[in-house]
DRENVO-735270 format. One record per residue: residue number from 1; x, y, z of N, C-alpha, C in turn. Coordinates in steps of 0.1 Angstrom, whole numbers, plus 5000, padded with zeros to 4 digits. Layout:
! DRENVO-735270
   vexke   n.px   n.py   n.pz   ca.px   ca.py   ca.pz   c.px   c.py   c.pz
     NUM      X      Y      Z       X       Y       Z      X      Y      Z
...
***
This chain:
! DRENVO-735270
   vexke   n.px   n.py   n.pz   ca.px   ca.py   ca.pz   c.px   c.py   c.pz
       1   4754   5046   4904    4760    5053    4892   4770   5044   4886
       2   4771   5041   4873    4780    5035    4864   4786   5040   4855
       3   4798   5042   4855    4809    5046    4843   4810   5040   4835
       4   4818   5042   4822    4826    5034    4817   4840   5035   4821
       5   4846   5026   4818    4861    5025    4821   4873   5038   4820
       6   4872   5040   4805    4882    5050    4802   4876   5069   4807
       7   4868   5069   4810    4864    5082    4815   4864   5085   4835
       8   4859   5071   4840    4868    5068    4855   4880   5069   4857
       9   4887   5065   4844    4900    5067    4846   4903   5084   4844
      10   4895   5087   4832    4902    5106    4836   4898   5111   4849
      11   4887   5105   4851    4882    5115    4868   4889   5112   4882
      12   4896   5100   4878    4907    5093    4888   4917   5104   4888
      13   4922   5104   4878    4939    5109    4873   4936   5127   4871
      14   4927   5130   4873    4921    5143    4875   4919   5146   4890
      15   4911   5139   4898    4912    5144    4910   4926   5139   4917
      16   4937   5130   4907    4953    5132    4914   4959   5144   4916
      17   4958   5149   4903    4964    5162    4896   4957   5173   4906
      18   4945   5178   4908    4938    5187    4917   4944   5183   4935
      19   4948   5172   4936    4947    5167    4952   4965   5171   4950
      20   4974   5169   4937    4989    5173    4938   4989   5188   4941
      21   4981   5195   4936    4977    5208    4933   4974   5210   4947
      22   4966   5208   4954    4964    5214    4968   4973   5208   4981
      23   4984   5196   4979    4991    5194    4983   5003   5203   4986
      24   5006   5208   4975    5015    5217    4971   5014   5229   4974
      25   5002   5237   4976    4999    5250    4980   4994   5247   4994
      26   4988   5240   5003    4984    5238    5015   4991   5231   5021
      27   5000   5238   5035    5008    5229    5044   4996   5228   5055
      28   5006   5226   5068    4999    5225    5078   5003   5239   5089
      29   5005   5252   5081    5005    5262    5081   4990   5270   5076
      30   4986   5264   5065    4976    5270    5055   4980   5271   5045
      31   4975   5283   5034    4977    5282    5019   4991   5291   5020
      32   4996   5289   5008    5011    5294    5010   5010   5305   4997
      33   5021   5317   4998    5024    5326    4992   5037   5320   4983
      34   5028   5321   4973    5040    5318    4957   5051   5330   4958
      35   5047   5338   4964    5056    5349    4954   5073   5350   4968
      36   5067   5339   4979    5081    5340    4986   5092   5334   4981
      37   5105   5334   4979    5116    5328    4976   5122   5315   4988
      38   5113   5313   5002    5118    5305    5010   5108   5294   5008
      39   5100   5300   5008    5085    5295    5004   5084   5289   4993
      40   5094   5290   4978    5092    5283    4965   5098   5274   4968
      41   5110   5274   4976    5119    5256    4981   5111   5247   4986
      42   5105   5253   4998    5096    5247    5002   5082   5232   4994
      43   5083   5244   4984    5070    5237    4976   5077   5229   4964
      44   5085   5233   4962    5091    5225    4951   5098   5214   4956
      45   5109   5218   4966    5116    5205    4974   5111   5200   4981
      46   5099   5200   4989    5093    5191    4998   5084   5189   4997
      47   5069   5199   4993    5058    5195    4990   5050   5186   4983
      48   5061   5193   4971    5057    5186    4955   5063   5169   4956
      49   5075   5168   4960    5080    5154    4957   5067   5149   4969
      50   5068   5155   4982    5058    5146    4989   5046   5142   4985
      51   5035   5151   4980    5021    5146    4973   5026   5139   4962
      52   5037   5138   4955    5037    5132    4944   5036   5115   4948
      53   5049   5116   4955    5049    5102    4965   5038   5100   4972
      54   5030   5107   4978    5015    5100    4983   5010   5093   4982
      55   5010   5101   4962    5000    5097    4951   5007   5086   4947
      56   5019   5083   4944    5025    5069    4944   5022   5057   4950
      57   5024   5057   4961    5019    5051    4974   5004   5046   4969
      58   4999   5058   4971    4986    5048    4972   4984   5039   4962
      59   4988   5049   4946    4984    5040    4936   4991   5023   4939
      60   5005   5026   4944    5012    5010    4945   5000   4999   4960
      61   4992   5009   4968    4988    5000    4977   4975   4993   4969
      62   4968   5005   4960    4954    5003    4954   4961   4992   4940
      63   4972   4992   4938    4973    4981    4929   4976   4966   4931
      64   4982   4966   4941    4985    4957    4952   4971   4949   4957
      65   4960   4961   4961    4947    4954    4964   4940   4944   4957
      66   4939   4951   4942    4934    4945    4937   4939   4933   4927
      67   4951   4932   4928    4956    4920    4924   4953   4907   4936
      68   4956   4910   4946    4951    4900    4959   4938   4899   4956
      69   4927   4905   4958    4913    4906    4958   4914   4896   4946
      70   4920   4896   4934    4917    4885    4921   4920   4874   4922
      71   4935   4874   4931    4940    4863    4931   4935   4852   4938
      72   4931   4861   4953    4926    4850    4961   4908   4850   4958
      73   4905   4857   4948    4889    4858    4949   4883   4861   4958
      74   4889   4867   4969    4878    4874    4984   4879   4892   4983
      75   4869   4899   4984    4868    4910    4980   4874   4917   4994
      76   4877   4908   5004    4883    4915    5019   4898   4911   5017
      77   4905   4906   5008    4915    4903    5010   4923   4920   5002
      78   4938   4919   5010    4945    4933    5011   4960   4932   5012
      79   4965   4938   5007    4978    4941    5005   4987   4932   5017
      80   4987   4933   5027    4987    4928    5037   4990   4918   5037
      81   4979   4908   5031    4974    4893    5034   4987   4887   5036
      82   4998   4882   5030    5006    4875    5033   5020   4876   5042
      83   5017   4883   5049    5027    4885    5059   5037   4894   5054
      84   5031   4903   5043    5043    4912    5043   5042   4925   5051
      85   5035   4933   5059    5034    4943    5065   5044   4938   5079
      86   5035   4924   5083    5042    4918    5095   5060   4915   5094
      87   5061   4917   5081    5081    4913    5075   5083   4927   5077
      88   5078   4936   5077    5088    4951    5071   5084   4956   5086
      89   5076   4953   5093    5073    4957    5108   5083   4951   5115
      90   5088   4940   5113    5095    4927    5125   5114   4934   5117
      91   5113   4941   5101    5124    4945    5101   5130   4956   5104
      92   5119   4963   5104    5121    4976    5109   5126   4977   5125
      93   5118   4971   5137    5124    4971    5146   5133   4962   5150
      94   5139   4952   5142    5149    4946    5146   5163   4957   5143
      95   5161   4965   5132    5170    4974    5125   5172   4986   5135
      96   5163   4992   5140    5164    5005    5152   5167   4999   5164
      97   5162   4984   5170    5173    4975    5179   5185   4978   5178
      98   5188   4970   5164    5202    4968    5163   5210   4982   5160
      99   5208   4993   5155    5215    5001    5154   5219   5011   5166
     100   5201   5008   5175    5204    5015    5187   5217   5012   5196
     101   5220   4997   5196    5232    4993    5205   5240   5001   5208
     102   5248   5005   5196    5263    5009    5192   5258   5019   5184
     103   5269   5030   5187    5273    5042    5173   5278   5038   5166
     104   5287   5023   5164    5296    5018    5158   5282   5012   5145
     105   5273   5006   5149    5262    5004    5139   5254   5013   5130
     106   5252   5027   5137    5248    5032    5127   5250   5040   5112
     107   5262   5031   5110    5268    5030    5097   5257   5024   5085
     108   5257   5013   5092    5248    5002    5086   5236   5004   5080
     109   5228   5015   5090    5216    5024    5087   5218   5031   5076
     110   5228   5041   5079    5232    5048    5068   5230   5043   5053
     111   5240   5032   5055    5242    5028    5040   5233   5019   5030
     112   5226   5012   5044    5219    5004    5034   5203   5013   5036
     113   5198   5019   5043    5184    5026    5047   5180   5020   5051
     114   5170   5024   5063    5157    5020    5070   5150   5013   5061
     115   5142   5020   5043    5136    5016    5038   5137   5007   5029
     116   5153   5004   5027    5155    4990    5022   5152   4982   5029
     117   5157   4986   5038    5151    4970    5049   5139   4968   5051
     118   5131   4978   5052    5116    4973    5050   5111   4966   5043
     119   5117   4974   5032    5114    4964    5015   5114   4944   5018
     120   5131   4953   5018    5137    4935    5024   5128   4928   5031
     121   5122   4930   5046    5113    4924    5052   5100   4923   5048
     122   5094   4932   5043    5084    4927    5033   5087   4913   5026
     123   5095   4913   5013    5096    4902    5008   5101   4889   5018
     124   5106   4893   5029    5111    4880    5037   5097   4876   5040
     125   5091   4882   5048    5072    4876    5045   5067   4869   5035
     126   5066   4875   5030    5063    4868    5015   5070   4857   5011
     127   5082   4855   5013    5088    4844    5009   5088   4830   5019
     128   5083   4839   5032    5080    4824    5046   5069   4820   5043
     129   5060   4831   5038    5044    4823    5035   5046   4814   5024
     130   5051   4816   5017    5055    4809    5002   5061   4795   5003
     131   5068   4795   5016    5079    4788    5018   5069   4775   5029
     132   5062   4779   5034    5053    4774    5044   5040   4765   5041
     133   5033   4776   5026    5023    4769    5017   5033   4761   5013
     134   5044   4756   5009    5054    4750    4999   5044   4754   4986
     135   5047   4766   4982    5047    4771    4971   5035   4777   4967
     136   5029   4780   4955    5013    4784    4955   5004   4778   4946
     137   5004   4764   4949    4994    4758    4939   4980   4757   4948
     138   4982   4761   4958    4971    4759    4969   4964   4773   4974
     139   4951   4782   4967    4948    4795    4977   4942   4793   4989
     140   4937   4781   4995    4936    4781    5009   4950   4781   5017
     141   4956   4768   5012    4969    4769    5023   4979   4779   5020
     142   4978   4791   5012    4987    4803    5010   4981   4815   5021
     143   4966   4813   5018    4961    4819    5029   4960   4819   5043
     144   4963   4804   5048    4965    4799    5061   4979   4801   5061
     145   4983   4799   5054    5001    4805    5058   5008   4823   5061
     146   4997   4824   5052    4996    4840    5057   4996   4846   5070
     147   4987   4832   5078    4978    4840    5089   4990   4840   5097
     148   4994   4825   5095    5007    4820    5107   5016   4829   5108
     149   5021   4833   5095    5032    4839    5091   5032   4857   5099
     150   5020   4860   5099    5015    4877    5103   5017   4871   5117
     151   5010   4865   5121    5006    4865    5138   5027   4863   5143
     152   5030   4852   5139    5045    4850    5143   5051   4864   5142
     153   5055   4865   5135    5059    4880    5126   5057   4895   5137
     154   5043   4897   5137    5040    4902    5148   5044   4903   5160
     155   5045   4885   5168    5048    4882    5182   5064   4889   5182
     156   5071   4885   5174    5083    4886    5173   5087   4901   5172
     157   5080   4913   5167    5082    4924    5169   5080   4931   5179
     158   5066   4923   5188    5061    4930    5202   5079   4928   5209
     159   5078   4915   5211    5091    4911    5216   5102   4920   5215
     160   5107   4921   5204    5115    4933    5202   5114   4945   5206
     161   5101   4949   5209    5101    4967    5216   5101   4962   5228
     162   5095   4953   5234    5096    4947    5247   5115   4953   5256
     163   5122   4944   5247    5135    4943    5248   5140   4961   5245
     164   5136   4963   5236    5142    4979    5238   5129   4989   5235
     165   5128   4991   5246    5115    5002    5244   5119   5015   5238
     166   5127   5017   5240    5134    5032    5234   5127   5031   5214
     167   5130   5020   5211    5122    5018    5201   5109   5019   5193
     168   5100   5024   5205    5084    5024    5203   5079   5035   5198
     169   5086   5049   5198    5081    5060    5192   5083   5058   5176
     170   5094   5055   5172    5098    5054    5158   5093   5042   5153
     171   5089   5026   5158    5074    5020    5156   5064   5024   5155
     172   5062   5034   5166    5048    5041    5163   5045   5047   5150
     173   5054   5053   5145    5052    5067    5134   5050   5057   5122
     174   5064   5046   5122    5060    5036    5107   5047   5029   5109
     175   5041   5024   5119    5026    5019    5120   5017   5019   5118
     176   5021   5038   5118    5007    5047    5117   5006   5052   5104
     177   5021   5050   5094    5022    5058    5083   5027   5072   5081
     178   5034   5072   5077    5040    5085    5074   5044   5094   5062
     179   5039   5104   5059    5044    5111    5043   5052   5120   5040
     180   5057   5123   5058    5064    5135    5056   5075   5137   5051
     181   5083   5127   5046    5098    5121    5048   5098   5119   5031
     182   5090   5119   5025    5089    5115    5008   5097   5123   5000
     183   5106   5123   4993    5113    5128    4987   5112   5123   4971
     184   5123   5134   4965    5126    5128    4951   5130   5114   4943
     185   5137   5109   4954    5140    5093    4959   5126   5083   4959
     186   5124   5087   4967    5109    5083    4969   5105   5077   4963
     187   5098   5089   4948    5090    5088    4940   5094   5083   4926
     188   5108   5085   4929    5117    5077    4916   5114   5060   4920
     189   5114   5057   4935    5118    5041    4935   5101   5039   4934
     190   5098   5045   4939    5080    5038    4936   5071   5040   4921
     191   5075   5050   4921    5075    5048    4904   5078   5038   4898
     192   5090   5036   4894    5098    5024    4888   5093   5014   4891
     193   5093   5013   4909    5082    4997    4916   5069   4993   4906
     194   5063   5006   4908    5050    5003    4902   5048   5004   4888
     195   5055   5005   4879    5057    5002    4864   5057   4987   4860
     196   5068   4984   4869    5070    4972    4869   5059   4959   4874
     197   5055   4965   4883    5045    4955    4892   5037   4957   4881
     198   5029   4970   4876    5017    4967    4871   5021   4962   4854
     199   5032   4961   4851    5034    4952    4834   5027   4937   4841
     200   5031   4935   4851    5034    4920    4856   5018   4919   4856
     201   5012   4927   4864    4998    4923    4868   4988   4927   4858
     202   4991   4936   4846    4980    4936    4834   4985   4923   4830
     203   5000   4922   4823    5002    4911    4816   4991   4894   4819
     204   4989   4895   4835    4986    4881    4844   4974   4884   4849
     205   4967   4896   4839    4953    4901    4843   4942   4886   4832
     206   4946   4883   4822    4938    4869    4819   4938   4862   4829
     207   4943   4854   4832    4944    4847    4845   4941   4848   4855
     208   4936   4860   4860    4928    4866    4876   4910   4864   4867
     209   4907   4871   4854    4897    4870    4850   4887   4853   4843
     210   4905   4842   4845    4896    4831    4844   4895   4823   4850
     211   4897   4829   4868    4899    4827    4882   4889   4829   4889
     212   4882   4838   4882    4863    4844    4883   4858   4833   4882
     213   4859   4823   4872    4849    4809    4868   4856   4800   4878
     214   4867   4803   4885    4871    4788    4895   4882   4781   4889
     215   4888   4773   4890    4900    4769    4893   4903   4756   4882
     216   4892   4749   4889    4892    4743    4877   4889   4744   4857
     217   4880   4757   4854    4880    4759    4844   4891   4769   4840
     218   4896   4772   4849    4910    4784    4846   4922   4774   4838
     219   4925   4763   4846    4932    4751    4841   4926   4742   4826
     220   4916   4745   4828    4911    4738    4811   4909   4749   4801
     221   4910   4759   4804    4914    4776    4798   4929   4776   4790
     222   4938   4761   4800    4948    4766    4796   4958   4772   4803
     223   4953   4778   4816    4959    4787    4827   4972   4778   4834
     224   4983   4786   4834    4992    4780    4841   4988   4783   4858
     225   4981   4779   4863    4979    4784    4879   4991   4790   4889
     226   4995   4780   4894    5007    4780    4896   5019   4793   4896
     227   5022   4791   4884    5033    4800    4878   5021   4812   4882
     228   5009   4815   4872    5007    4825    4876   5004   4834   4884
     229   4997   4825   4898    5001    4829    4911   5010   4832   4917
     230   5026   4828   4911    5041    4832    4921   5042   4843   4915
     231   5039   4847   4901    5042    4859    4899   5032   4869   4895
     232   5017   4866   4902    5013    4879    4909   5015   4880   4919
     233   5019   4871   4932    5022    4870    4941   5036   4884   4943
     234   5043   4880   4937    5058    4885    4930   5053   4901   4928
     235   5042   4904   4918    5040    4915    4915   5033   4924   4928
     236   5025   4920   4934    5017    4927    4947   5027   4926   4962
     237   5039   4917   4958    5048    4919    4968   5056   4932   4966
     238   5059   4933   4957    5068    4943    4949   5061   4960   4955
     239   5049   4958   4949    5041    4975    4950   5039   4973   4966
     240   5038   4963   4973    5033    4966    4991   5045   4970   4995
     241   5058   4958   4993    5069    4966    4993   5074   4977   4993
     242   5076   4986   4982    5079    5000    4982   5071   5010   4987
     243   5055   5004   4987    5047    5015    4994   5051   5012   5010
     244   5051   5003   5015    5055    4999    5028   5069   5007   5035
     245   5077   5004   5022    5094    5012    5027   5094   5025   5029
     246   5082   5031   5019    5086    5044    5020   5076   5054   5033
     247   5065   5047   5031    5056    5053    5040   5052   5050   5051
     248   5053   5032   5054    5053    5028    5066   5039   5022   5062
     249   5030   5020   5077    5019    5010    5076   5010   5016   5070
     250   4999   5019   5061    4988    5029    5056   4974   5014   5054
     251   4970   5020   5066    4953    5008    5063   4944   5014   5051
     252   4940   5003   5047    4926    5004    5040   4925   5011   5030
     253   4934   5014   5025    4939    5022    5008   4934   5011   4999
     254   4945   4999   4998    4943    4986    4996   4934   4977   4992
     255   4925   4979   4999    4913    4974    5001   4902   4985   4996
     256   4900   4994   4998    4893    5006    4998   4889   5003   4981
     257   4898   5012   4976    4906    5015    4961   4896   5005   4951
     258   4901   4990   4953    4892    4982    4944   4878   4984   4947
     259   4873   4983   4958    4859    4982    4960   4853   4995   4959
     260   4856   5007   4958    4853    5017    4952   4849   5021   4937
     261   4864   5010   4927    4861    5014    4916   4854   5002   4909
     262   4849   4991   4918    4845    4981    4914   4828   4987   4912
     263   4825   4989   4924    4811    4998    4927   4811   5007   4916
     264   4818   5016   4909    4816    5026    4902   4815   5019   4885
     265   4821   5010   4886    4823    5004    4871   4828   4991   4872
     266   4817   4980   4867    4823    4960    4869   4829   4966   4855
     267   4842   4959   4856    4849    4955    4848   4858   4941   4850
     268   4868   4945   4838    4872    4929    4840   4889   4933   4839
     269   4896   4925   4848    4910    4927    4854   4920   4936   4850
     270   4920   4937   4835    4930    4944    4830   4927   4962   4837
     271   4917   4965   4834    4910    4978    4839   4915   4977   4852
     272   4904   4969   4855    4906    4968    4876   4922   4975   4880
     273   4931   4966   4875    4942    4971    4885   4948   4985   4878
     274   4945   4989   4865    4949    5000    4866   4940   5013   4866
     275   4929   5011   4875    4919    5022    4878   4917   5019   4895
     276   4923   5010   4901    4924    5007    4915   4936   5017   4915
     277   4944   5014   4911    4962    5022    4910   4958   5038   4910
     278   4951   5042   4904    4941    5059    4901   4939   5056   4914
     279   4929   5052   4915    4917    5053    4931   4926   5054   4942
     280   4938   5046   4943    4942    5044    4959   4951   5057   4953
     281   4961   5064   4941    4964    5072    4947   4956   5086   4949
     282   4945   5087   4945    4939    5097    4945   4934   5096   4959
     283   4929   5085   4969    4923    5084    4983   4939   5086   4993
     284   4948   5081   4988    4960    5088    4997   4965   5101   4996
     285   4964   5109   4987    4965    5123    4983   4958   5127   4989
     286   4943   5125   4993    4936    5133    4996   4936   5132   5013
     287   4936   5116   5017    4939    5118    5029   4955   5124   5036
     288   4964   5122   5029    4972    5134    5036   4970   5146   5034
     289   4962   5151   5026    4962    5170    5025   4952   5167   5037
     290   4945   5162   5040    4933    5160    5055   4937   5158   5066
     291   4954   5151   5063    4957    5149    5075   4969   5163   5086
     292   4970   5169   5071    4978    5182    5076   4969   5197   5078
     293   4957   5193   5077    4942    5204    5076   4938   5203   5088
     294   4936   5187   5095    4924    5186    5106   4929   5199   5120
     295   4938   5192   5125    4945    5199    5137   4959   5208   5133
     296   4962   5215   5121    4970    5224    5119   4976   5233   5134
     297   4988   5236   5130    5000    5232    5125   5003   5221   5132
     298   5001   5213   5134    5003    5197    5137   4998   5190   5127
     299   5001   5178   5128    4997    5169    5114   4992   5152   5121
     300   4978   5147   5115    4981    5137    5120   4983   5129   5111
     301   4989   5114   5114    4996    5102    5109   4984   5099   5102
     302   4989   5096   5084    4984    5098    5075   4974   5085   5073
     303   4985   5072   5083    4974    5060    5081   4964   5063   5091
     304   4963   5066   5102    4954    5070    5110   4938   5075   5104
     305   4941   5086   5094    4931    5091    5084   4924   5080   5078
     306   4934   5074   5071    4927    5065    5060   4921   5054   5065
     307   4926   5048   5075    4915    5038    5087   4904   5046   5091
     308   4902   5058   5090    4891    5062    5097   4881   5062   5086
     309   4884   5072   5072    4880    5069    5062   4873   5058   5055
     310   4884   5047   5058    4881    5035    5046   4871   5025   5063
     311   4872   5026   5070    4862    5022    5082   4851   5024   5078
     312   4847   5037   5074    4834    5044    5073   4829   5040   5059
     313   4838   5040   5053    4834    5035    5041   4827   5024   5036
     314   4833   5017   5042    4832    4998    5050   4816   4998   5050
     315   4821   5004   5062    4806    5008    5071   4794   5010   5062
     316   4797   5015   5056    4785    5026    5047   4780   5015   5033
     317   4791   5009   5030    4789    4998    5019   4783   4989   5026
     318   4783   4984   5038    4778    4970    5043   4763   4976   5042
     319   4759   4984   5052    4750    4993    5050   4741   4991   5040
     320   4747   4997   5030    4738    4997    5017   4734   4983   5012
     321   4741   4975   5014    4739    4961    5008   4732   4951   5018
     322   4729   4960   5028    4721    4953    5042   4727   4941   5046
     323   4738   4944   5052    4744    4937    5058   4742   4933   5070
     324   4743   4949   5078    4742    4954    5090   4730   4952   5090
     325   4718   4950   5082    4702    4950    5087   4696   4934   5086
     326   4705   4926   5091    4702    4910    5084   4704   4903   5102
***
């Protein structure tokens, strides 16, 4: 089945609005009674900002995807790729280390947030890979600096729970993803994130689309390479960033999102990232209302869902394209 562009886009931003809609009336209680007065806080102060933020989130992970997918020209490459999940993971538990020491520390928490610092370590990823490629005129050795940079990154965090284990439950939860914690804050900073990111990544959408023909003709195009790599780089740092700070680790949104809407409708970059941005928040919306349905009144961890989800997904695309049968 093939769309066109601008009608994907309503059925995207349509099943947002239906997935905010059932967000908001379905806890992990069941459907809720409008006509309670404890019950309207509920849905107004916590529901609503949460699916809104979901829906944020994903769109910032699904825009994030598909700027990487252009950049680096690999349809497996993801939000991820450059060591920023491994920065906001290595900063997160250095930060509940450090605060754990002393009551005298968790001031520091206070003031500055958990989720700044994630942010923060996100971009510190980003900027060792950066720092490690010496710069981005190279997509292999940005890629190979990625790896180094994730696996280090990584080691360095086991290490850390190692040293304070007390730390592992509250790694656990950012790991796995979380939406329960989304507020009006939230949705204001990811918002604003992803406004911003995505001027950056329509604006730098020529330049991913004369990246299609290869490198060399992108440059006789005229293409500033270079420059325009640090700052999509810059822009997909930005949207992993805030989706990262606010919700923690969430797999295969990222990734998912473009090759969904790629399958539904080839287009050419300027679309891409802002109907991937639809897709991933419509597939995070839907997997947290799923993830507060499955095992009620319990909830499970919202990235947990969407690995299982975008797995199968995987799965089912390789499938069709006989991957699996070769």
């Amino acid at each position: 089945m093939t769309l066109r562009p601008a009608p994907l886009l309503a059925l995207l931003l349509g099943l947002g609005v239906a997935g905010v809609v059932a967000g908001v009336l379905f806890g992990s209680t069941g459907w809720s009674d409008l006509g309670d007065d404890t019950m309207s806080v509920i849905l107004w102060e916590i529901r609503l900002p949460r699916s809104l933020g979901a829906w944020c989130a994903g769109a910032l992970l699904g825009l994030a995807g598909a700027l990487s997918q252009g950049l680096f020209r690999n349809p497996l490459a993801d939000p991820y790729l450059l060591g920023s999940a491994a920065g906001a993971e290595l900063a997160v538990a250095l930060t509940l280390a450090f605060t754990g020491a002393s009551a005298a520390h968790a001031s520091l928490l206070a003031e500055i947030g958990l989720t700044g610092l994630a942010f923060a370590g996100t971009l510190a990823g980003v900027g060792l890979t950066l720092l490690l490629a010496r710069g981005a005129e190279q997509t292999l050795r940005l890629l190979l600096a990625g790896v180094v940079v994730g696996v280090v990154l990584n080691a360095l965090t086991h290490l850390v729970s190692l040293w304070t284990p007390d730390i592992l439950r509250a790694m656990q939860a950012f790991m796995l993803g979380n939406t329960g914690m989304l507020g009006w804050n939230s949705v204001a900073v990811m918002a604003a994130t992803g406004l911003v990111a995505g001027a950056i990544g329509w604006l730098g959408s020529p330049a991913l689309d004369a990246l299609t023909l290869g490198e060399a003709t992108a440059t006789s195009l005229g293409i500033r390479l270079p420059l325009a790599r640090l700052l999509l780089i810059l822009a997909f740092a930005m949207a992993t960033g805030a989706a990262v700070a606010q919700t923690g680790i969430i797999a295969f949104v990222g990734l998912a999102a473009p090759h969904l809407v790629r399958t539904l409708c080839p287009m050419l970059h300027g679309w891409l990232i802002l109907l991937s941005a639809a897709a991933g928040g419509a597939l995070l919306l839907a997997a947290d209302v799923l993830a507060r349905a499955l095992i009620r009144p319990q909830e499970l961890p919202v990235g947990l869902v969407t690995a299982l989800l975008g797995g199968a997904y995987l799965t089912l695309l390789m499938h069709r394209r006989g991957v699996l049968r070769k």
